[in-house]
C-alpha positions as CSV (number, residue, x, y, z in Angstrom):
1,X,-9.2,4.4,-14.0
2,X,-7.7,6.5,-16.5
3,X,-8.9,5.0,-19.6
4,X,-12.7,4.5,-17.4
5,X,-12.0,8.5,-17.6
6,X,-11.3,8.8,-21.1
7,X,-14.2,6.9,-22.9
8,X,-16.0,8.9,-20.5
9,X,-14.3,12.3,-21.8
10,X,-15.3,10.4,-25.6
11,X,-19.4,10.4,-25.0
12,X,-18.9,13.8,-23.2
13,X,-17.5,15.2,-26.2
14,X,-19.9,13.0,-29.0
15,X,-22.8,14.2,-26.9
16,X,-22.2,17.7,-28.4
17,X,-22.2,16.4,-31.9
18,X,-20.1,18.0,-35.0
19,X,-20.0,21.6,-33.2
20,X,-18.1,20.7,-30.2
21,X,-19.8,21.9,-27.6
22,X,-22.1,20.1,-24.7
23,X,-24.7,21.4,-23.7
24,X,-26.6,19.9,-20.5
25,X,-29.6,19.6,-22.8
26,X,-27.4,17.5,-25.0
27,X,-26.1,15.6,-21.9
28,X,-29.3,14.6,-20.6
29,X,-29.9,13.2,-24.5
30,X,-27.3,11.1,-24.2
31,X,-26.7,9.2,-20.8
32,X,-29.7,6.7,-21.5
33,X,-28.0,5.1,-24.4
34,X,-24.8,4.6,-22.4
35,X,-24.3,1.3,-20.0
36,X,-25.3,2.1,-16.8
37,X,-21.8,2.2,-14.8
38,X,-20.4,4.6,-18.2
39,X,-23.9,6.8,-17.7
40,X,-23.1,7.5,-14.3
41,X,-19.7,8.5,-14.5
42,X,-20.3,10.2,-17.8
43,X,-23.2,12.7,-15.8
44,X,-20.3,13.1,-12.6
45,X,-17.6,14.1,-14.9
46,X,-19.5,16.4,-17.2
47,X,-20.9,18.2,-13.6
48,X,-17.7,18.9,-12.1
49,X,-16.7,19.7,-15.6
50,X,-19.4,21.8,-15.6
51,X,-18.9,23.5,-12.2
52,X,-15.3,23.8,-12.6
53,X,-15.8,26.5,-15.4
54,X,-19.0,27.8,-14.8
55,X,-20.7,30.7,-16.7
56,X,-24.1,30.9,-17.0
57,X,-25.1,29.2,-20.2
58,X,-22.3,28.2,-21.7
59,X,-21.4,25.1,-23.4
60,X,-18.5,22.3,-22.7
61,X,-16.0,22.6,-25.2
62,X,-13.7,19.5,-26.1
63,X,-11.1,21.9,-25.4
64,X,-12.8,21.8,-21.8
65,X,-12.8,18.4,-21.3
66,X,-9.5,17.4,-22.3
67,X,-8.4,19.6,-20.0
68,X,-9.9,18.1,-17.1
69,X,-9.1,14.9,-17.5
70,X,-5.7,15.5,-17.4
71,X,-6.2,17.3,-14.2
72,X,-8.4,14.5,-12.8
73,X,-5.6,12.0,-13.7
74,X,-2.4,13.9,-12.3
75,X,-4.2,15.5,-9.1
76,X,-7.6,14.2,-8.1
77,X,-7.3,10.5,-8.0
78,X,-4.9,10.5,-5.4
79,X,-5.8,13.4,-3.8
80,X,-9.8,12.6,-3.1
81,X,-8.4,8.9,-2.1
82,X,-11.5,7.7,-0.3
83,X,-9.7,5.0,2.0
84,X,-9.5,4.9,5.8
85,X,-6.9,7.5,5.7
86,X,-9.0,9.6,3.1
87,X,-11.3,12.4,3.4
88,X,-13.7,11.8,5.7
89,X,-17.3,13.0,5.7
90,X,-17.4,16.1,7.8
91,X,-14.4,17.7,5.6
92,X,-16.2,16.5,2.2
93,X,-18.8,18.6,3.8
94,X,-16.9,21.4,4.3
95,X,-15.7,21.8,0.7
96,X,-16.9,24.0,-2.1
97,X,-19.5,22.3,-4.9
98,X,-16.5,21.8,-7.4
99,X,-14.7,20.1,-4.7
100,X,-17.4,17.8,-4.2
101,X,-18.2,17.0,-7.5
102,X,-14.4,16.0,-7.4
103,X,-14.7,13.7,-4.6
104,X,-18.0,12.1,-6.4
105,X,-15.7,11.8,-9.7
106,X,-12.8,10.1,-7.7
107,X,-15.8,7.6,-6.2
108,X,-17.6,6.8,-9.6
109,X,-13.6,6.1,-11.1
110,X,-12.7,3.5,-8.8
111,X,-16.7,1.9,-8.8
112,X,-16.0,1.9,-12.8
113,X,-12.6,0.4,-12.9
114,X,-11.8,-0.6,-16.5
115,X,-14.2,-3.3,-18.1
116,X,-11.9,-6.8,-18.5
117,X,-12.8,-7.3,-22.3
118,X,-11.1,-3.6,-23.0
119,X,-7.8,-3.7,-20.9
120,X,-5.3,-5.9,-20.8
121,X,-7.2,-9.2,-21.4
122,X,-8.3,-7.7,-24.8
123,X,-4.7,-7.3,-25.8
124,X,-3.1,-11.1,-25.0
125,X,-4.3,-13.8,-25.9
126,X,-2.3,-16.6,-23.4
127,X,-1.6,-16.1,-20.4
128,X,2.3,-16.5,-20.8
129,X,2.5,-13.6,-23.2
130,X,-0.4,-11.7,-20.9
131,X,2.6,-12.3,-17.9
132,X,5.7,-11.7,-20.6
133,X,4.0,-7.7,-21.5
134,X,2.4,-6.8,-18.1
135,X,4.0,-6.0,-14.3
136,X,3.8,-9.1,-12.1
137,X,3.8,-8.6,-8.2
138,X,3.3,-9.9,-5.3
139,X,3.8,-13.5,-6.4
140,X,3.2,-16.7,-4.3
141,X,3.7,-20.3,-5.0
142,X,1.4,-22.3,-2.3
143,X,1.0,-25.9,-1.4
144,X,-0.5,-27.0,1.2
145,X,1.3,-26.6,3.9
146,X,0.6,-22.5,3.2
147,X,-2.7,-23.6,4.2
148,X,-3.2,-21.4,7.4
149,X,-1.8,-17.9,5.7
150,X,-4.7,-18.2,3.1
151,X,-7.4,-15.7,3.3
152,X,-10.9,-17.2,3.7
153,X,-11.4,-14.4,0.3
154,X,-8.2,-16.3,-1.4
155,X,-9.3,-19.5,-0.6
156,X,-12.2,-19.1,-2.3
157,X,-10.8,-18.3,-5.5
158,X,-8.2,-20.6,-5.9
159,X,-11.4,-23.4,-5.5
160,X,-13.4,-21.4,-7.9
161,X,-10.0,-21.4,-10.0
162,X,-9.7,-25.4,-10.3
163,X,-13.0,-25.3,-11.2
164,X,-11.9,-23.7,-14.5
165,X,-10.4,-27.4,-15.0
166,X,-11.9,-30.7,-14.7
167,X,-11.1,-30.4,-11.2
168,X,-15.3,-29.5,-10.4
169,X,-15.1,-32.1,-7.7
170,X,-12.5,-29.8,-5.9
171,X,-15.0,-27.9,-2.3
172,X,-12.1,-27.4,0.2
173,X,-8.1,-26.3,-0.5
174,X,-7.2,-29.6,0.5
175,X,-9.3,-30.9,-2.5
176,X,-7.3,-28.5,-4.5
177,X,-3.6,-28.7,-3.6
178,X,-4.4,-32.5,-3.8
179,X,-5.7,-32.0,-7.6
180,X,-3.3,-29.8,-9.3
181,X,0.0,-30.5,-10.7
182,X,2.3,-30.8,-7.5
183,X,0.4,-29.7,-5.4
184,X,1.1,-26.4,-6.0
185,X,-0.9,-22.6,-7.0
186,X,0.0,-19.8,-8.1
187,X,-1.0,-16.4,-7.2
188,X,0.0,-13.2,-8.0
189,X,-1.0,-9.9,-9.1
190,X,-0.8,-8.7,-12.9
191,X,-0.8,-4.7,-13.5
192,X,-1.3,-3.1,-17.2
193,X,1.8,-0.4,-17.3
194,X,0.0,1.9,-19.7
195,X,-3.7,2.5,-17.7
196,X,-2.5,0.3,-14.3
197,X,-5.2,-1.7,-14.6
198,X,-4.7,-4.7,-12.0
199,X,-5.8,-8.1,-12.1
200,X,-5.3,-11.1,-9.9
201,X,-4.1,-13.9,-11.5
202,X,-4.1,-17.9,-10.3
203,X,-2.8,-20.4,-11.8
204,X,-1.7,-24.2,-11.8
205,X,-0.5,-27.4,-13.5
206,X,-3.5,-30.1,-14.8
207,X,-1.6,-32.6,-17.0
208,X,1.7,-30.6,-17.8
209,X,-0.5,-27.6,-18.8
210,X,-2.0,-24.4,-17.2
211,X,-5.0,-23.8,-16.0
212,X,-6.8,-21.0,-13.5
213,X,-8.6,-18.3,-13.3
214,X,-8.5,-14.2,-13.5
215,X,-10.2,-11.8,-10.6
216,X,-10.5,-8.4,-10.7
217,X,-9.4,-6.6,-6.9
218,X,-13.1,-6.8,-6.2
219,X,-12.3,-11.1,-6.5
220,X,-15.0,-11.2,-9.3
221,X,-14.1,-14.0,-11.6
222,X,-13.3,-12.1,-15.2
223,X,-11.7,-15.1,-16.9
224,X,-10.5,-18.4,-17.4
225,X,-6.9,-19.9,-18.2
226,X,-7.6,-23.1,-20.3
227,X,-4.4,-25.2,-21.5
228,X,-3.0,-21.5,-21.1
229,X,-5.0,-19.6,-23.3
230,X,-7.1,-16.8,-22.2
231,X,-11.2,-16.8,-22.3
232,X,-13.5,-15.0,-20.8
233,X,-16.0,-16.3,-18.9
């Protein structure tokens, strides 16, 4: 989320051009040459930027938006967390404009997340050395016998991860703890320790070398271990 935040801070701040300042007018100019997901959260950002300071007509300085992002990234994350123990509607409603343009910044963050070919993935090339410089958690080693604690969600992508093999064959876990090197998968979750950027990583044996595949926490398939390099897919 924080480095979503600061390539959105970047057009913010080109958007004004060599004078430093933002206008809206120059806003507006720019969001249609930015990728969709960026465009949105550049147009949330610069409102509660925007808001935050309000005078009538003036300009977003650099100085400006520096500054809010390292308020966004110490206090607003965590504070507008939109889970089940989060705000809920009625007290969103209840809060001033700049506290709502917060919550809508905290909700176009996590949507944005960090693009896969700009974190982590962009920096390691294997996947040992990807596991040797990131945080690993929540590691499992399954066989088959695990079969019943798997997640209907899980199960899915550790099919979809033999696939990344020669194993296409594989439809059903069985099929897959049957095919890889004994009979065994590895799951766990990798974390970048400079932006926390998380991926979910699983892995396996196919002939002495590794194979699998790399999700993002919304389980969309981002990559591909082959013979243990890294590609994306």
């Amino acid at each position: 989320m924080n480095r979503a935040l600061e390539q959105a801070a970047k057009s913010i701040i080109a958007a004004g051009g060599n004078d430093g300042r933002t206008s809206r007018a120059d806003l507006k100019a720019k969001l249609p040459t930015l990728p969709a997901t960026e465009s949105k959260l550049v147009d949330i950002f610069f409102k509660f930027i925007d808001h935050r300071d309000f005078k009538t007509g003036a300009q977003v300085t650099a100085k400006d938006v520096n500054r809010a992002v390292e308020y966004a990234k110490e206090h607003m994350v965590a504070k507008y967390d939109l889970n089940n123990n989060g705000l809920s509607k009625d007290e969103i409603a209840k809060m001033s404009l700049t506290g709502k343009r917060a919550v809508d910044l905290a909700k176009a963050l996590k949507e944005a997340g960090i693009d896969p070919k700009q974190g982590m993935l962009a920096t390691w090339n294997s996947f040992y050395e990807l596991t040797q410089n990131v945080s690993q958690s929540n590691r499992v080693d399954y066989t088959a016998a695990d079969t019943a604690k798997i997640s209907p969600e899980l199960a899915k992508m550790m099919i979809t991860a033999t696939h990344q093999s020669s194993y296409t064959h594989v439809k059903t876990l069985a099929d897959a703890f049957e095919a890889v090197d004994q009979g065994e998968i590895v799951v766990r979750t990798l974390t970048d320790k400079r932006t926390g950027e998380k991926l979910l990583a699983i892995d396996y044996g196919a002939g002495d070398n590794t194979y699998g595949a790399l999700f993002n926490m919304s389980n969309k398939l981002v990559a591909q271990i082959h013979d243990g390099d890294i590609s994306f897919v």
